[in-house]
C-alpha positions in Angstrom: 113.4 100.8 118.0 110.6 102.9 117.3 109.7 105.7 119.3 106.0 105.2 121.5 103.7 108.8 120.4 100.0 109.3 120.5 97.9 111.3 118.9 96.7 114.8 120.7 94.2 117.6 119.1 95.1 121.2 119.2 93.2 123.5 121.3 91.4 124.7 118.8 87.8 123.9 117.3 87.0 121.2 114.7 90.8 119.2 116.0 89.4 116.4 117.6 87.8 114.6 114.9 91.1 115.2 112.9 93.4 113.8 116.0 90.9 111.2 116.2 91.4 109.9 111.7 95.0 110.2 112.8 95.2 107.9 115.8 93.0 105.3 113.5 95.3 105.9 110.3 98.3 105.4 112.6 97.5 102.5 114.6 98.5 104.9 117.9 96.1 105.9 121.1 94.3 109.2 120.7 94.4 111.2 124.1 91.5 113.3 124.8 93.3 116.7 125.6 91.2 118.0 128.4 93.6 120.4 130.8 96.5 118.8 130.5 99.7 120.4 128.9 101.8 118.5 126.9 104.5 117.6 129.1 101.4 116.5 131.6 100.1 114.2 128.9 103.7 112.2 128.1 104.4 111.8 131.6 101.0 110.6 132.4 101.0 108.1 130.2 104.6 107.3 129.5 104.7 108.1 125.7 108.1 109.6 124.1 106.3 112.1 121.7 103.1 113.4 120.4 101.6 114.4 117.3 99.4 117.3 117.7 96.4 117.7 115.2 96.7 121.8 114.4 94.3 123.1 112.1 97.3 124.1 109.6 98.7 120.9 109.9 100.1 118.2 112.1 103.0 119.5 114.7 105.3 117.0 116.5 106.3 117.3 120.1 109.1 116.1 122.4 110.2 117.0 125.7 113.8 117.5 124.5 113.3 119.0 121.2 109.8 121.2 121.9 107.8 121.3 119.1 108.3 121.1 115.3 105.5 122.1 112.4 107.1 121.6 108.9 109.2 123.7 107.0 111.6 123.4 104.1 114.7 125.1 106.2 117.0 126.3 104.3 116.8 125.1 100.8 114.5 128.9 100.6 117.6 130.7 100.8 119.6 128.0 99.1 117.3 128.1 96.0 117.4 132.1 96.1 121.2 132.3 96.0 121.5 129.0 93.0 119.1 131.2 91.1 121.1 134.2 91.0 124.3 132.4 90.2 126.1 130.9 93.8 127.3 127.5 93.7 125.9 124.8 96.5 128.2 122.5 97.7 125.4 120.3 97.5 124.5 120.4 94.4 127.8 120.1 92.8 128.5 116.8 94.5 125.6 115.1 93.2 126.3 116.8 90.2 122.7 117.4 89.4 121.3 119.1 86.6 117.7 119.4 84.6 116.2 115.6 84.1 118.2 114.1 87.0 116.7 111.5 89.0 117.9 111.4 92.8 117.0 109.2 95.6 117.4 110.4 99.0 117.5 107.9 101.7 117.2 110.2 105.0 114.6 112.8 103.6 114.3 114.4 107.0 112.4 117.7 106.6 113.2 117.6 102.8 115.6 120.6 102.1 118.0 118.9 100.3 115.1 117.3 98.4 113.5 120.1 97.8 116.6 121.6 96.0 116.9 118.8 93.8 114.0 118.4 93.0 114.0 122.5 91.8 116.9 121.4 89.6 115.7 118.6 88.0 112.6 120.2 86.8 109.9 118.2 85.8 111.8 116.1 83.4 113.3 114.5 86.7 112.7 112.3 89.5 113.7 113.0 93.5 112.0 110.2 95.6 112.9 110.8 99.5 113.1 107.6 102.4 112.0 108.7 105.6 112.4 105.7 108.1 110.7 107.5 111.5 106.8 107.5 111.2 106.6 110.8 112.7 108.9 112.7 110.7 107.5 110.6 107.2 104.0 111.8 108.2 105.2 115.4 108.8 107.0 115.9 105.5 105.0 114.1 103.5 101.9 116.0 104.6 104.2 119.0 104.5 105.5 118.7 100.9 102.0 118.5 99.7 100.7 121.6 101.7 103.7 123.8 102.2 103.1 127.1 100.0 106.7 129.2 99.2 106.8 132.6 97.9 108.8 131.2 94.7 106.1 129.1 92.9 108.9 127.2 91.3 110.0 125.9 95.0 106.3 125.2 95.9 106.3 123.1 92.8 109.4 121.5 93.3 108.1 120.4 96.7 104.8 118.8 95.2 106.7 116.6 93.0 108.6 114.9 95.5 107.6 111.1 95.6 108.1 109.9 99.4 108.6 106.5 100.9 108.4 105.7 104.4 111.2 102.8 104.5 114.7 102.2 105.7 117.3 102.6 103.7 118.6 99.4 103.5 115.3 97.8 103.0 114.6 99.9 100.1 117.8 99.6 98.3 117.0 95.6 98.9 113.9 95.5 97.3 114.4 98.2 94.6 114.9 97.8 91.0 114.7 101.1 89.5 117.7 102.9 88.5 118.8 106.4 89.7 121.7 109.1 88.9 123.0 109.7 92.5 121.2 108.6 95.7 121.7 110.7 98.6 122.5 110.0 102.7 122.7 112.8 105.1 122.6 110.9 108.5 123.8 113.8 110.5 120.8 114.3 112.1 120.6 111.1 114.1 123.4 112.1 115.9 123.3 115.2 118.8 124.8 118.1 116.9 123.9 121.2 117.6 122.2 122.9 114.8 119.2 124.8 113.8 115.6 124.9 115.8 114.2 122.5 113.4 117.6 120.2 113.7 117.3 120.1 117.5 113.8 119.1 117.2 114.0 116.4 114.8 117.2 114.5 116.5 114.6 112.9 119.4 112.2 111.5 116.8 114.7 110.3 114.1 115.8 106.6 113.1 119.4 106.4 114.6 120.8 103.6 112.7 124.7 104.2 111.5 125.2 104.3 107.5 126.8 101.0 106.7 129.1 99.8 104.0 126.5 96.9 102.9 124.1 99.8 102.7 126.5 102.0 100.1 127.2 98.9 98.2 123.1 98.6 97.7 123.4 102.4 97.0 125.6 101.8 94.1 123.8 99.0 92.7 121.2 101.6 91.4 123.2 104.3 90.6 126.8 105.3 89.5 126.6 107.8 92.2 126.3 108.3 95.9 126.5 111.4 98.2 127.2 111.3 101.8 126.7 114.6 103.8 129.2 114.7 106.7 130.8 117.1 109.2 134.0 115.3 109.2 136.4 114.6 106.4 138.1 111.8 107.8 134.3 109.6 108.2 133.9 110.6 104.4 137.4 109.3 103.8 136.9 106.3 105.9 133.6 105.4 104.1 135.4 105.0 100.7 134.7 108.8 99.2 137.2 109.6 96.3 135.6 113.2 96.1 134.9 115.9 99.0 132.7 119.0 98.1 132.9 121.6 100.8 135.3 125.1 101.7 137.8 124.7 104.2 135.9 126.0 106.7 132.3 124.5 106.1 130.4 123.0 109.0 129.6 119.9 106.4 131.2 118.8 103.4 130.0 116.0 100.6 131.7 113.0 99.8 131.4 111.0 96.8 131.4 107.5 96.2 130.9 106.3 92.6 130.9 102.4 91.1 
C-alpha cells in the first residue's frame, strides 16, 4: 500500500513554482503553504507525509520520523576507513572488487550503493531498486546532486543507475546478468537506528523478502547478500556464509546458486 503525501514548498523564495513541477511530475496535490506548519497541513488534510520543495533539494516529512534531506550516511566513513586498509563486512560478503556489477534491491538512502559503486570503479555497474516513491525521488535526486569532500565518493554516487521498482517485479522482468545482487530489508522494520534510519522506516515499502524473490535473485547472479541483524533469519533463509564479528549489530549472509 502506498503511502498518501503532497507536495509542500519551503518557506523560502522562488519554492513554489518548484513544489508546483513536483506535484505535476508526481501525480500528487500541491498544498499552498500559507501559515500552516507541517503537522497542521497533514492533519488538515489527512495525508501521511510530505515532500517539501527546499531550495537545496527536496526534504521528506513525517509526523513519526520528522524530517529527512538526503545524505549518504555512513558509507563517508566507511569509504575513509576501506581506503586506508579496514575490512567492511560488507564488502567482503559480496565479495566485490574493481569491474563488479551489483544490483541492490532496497537502495534506501544508497550507502551501501554508494560503497560499491566506489569499488567497482568505472569499469563496473551498481544499479539500486527503490520501491517507495518518496524515498526513489529523494536518492535519486540526491545521488545526482550530493557533493562529498572525497571526489572519488562524489563520483561513485553519480554513477549509480536507479530504478524505482519492487524487487520482485524487477528480478521478473530482468534479463541482464549481475555478480551479486544485494537486499537489506532492515529498514522496513522498527529498529532503532540512526536519525536518517528513524526517518526513513514511515515512508519505506514494508513487504517481507521472500524465498520466490531469492530464487529470482539467483537467476541473474551466482551471488546474493542479505543484510540482517539476526543470524538465525540468515540461516533460516538458506545463507551458507555469514559475514559479521561476534558482536556486530548486523551481519551478511550469503546465498549463492
Amino acid at each position: 500500500m502506498e503511502l498518501s503525501f503532497a507536495v509542500v514548498p519551503a518557506r523560502r523564495p522562488g519554492c513554489e513554482e518548484k513544489a508546483r513541477r513536483w506535484a505535476e511530475e508526481l501525480g500528487v496535490p500541491y498544498y499552498h503553504r500559507g501559515h500552516r506548519g507541517l503537522n497542521d497541513i497533514l492533519t488538515q488534510t489527512g495525508r501521511e507525509a510530505l515532500l517539501i520543495a527546499a531550495k537545496e533539494g527536496p526534504v521528506l516529512y513525517t509526523q513519526e520520523g520528522g524530517k529527512l534531506a538526503y545524505h549518504p550516511g555512513m558509507a563517508v566513513l566507511r569509504w575513509q576507513r576501506c581506503r586506508a586498509g579496514e575490512k567492511d563486512h560488507f564488502l567482503e560478503a559480496a565479495a566485490l572488487k574493481r569491474g563488479s556489477r551489483l544490483l541492490d534491491c532496497t537502495l534506501g538512502l544508497g550507502s551501501d550503493a554508494a560503497l560499491a559503486s566506489a569499488v567497482a570503479g568505472r569499469e563496473g555497474r551498481v544499479v539500486g531498486l527503490e520501491a517507495s516513491p518518496l524515498i526513489f525521488f529523494l536518492t535519486s535526486r540526491g545521488l545526482k546532486n550530493y557533493f562529498c569532500e572525497d571526489e572519488e565518493l562524489t563520483a561513485a554516487l553519480r554513477r549509480i543507475e536507479t530504478v524505482q521498482a519492487t524487487a520482485e517485479d524487477y528480478l521478473t522482468s530482468c534479463e541482464e546478468n549481475f555478480d551479486v545482487i544485494y537486499f537489506d530489508p532492515m529498514f522496513r522494520r522498527h529498529l532503532r537506528g540512526s536519525a536518517a534510519m528513524d526517518a526513513l522506516q514511515p515512508l519505506a515499502y514494508r513487504e517481507p523478502l521472500t524465498q520466490k524473490t531469492l530464487e529470482l535473485a539467483l537467476r541473474l547472479a551466482p551471488r546474493a547478500v542479505i543484510k540482517e541483524a539476526d543470524a538465525k533469519v540468515l540461516a533460516a533463509l538458506g545463507c551458507t556464509a555469514c559475514y559479521g564479528g561476534k558482536y556486530a549489530k548486523v551481519k551478511y549472509g550469503v546465498l549463492t546458486r
